[in-house]
C-alpha positions in Angstrom: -21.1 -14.6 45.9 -22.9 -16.0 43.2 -21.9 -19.6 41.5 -21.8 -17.8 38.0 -19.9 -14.8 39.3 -17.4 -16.9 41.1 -17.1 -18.7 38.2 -16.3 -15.8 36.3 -13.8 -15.1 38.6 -11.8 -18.1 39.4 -11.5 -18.9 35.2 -10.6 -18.5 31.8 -11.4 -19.7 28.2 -8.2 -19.6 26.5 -7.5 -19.6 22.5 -4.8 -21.4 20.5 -2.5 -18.3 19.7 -2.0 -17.4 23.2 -1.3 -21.3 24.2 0.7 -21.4 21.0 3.0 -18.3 22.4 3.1 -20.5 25.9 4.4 -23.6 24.2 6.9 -22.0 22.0 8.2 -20.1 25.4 7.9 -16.9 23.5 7.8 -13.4 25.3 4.3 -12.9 25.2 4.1 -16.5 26.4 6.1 -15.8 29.2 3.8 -12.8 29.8 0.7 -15.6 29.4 2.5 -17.5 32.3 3.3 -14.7 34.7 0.1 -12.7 34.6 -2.0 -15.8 34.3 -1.2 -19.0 34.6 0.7 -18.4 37.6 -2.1 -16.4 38.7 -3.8 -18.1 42.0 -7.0 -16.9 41.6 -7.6 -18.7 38.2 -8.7 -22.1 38.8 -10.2 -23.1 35.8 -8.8 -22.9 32.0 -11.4 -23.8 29.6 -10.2 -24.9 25.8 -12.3 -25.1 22.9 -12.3 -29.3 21.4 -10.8 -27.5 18.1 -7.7 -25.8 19.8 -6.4 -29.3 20.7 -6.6 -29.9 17.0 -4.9 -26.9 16.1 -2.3 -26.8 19.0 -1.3 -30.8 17.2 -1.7 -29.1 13.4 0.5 -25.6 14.2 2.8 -27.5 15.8 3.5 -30.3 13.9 4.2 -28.2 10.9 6.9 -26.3 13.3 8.5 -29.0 14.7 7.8 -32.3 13.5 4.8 -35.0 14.6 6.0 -37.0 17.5 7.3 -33.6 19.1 3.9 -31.8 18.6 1.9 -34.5 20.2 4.5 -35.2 23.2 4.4 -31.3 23.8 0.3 -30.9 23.5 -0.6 -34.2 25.3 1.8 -32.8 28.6 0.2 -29.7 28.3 -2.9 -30.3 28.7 -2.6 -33.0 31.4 
């Protein structure tokens, strides 16, 4: 198999709304964490730079600074 196609294969570009469902353990984040997260073959999740800016920004207006940046900064470790 090709590098690019196993690429392809093994990862994921992922966009704040769906991560934003994750965090806020919604049912279509739960969905997001069955079918792919928890999904072996994915190896690789690949965020935009902006989404950690909007992840901090959605948040914070939902649940308050210190929360947002605790909950973003363990994410994405």
């Amino acid at each position: 198999m090709s590098e690019k196609k196993k690429l392809l294969n093994e990862s994921i570009a992922v966009d704040t709304s769906v991560l934003i469902e994750y965090l806020e353990d919604t049912s279509l984040g739960k969905k997001f964490l069955e079918k792919i997260i928890s999904n072996p073959r994915i190896q690789k999740f690949y965020i935009a730079p902006i989404v950690d800016t909007e992840l901090k920004y959605i948040l914070c207006r939902r649940k308050g600074s210190d929360e947002a940046l605790k909950l973003v900064s363990k994410f994405l470790k």
